[in-house]
N, C-alpha and C positions, 0 to 999 in steps of 0.2 A: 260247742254250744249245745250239744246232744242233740234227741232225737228231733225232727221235723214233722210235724202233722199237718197235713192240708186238711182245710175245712170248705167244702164248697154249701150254701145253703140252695138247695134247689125249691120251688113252686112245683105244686101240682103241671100238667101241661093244656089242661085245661081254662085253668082262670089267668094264664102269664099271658104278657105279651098284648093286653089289649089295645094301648095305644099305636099299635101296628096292626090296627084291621082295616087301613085304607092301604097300606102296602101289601095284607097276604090277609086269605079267607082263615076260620078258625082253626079246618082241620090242617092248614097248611100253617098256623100258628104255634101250635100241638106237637106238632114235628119240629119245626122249630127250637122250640124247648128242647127236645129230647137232642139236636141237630148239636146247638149249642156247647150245653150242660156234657154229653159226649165229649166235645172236642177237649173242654177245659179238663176232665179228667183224667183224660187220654196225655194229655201236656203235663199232667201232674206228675203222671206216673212214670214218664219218660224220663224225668229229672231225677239224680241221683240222690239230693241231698232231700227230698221228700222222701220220707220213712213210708207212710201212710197217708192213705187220702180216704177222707169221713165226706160223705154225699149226706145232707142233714133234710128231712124231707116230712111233710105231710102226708105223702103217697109213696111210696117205699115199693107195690108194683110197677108205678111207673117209673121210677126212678131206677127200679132193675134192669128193668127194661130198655131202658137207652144207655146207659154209662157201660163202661167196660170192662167185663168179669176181671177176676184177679185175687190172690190173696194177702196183695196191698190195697186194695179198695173192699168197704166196708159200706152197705148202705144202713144210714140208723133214723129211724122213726123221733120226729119231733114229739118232745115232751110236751103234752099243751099245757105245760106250766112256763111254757118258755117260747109262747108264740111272738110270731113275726120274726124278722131276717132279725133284729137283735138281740133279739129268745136265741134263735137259732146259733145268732155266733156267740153266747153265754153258754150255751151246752156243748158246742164245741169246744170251747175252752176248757171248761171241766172235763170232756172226753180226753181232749191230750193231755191233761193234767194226770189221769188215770195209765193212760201208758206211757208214765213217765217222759213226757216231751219235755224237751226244753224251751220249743219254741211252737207256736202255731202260726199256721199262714190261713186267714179267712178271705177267700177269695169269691167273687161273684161267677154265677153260671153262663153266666151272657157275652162272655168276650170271643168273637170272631177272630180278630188277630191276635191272639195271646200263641207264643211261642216258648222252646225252655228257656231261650236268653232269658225271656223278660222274667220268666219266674228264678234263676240263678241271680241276675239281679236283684230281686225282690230279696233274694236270702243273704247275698253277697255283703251287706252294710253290717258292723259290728255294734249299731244301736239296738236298745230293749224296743224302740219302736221305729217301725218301717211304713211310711204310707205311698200307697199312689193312688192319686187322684180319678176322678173321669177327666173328657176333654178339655169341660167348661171351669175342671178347678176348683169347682163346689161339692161336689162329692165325692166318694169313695168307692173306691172299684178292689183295695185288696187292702189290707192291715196286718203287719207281719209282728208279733209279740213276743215277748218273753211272758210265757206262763205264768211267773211269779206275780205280774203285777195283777193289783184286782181293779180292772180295769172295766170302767160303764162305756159299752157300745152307746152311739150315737148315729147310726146309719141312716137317713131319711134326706130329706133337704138342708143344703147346706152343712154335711155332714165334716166335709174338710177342716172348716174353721171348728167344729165343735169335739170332731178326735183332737185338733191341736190341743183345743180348751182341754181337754179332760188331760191329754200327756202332761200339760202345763201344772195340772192340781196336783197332779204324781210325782215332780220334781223334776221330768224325766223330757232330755232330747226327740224331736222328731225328726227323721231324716226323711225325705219323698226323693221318689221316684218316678221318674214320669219317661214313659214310653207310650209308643201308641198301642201296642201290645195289651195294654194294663188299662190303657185311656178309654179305648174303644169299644165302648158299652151297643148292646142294642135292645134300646127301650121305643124307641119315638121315629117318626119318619123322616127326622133330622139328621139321628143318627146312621140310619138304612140308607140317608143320601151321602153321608161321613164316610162308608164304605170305601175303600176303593176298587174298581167295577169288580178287578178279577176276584174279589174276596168277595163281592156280590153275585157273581156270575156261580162262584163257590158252592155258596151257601141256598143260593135260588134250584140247583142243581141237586142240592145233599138232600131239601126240604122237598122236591119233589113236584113242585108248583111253579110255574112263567109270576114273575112278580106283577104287581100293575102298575 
């Protein structure tokens, strides 16, 4: 299927994560981010059939600064012709398109339990397109492509039914995958209680702050 490109779109560490400021103060939000966006790179790069992993970022010193040297990891400066997480996963696209991938994996920075099962899974299906959902089944936490297609991102609310929609325009199969792995976003204080303890005990520990 050739080469493999991870695409992670990272936020500044600053403006992410606000609707978690009754669970953790700013600067312990901040860390967070970087806490995150870390582990999922670090799981990118552990997996064999990921070639390359692209950090896509507004802030490129912050985003050095937390993810994991290496010269499979690549941090690149969002084009601001291509703002927001679906700017972001369109110049991803055309990044892997550029080192001849065959396929891209655009994955979000926020997953706590993301392990390489769940990303070998993610790559494991022989469809042009791969989704896995969040918890609630409404969104989208990764999207695994075939390069070729030219394909409109839809990431925002209710993004599940609306990648369907767009594979459906393309003529093209969706397979989903669903682990908690891939499921288990952290936006909301919903989610931070979705934890389970010891991956909050984890993560409370990594961030460097008692949560409240």
């Amino acid at each position: 299927m050739g080469e493999v490109v991870a695409v992670v779109p990272l936020r500044d560490g600053r403006s992410g994560k606000t609707r978690l400021a009754g669970v953790l103060g700013p600067e312990a939000r901040t860390r967070l981010v970087g806490v995150l966006a870390r582990h999922v790179a670090a799981t990118l790069l552990d997996v064999e059939p990921v070639d390359r992993v692209l950090v896509l970022t507004q802030d490129p010193d912050f985003a050095g600064g937390v993810v994991p040297p290496g010269p499979r990891l690549r941090v690149v400066r969002q084009a601001p012709d291509r703002p927001g997480l679906n700017g972001a996963a369109r110049q991803g696209l055309e990044l892997a398109r550029t080192y001849g991938a065959g396929r891209v994996l655009l994955i979000h920075a926020d997953l706590p339990l993301l392990d390489g099962e769940d990303v070998r899974a993610l790559l494991a299906p022989a469809g042009r397109i791969v989704l896995a959902s969040d918890r609630a089944h409404e969104g989208t936490n990764a999207l695994v492509l075939d390069t070729a297609l030219d394909y409109a991102f839809r990431f925002g609310p209710g993004s599940r039914a609306l990648h369907r929609e767009e594979a459906e325009r393309l003529g093209q199969a969706v397979v989903e995958v669903d682990r908690s792995g891939t499921a288990i976003d952290l936006d909301s204080p919903a989610d931070w209680a979705a934890l389970p303890g010891e991956v909050r005990d984890r993560v409370v520990a990594a961030v460097g702050l008692a949560h409240r």
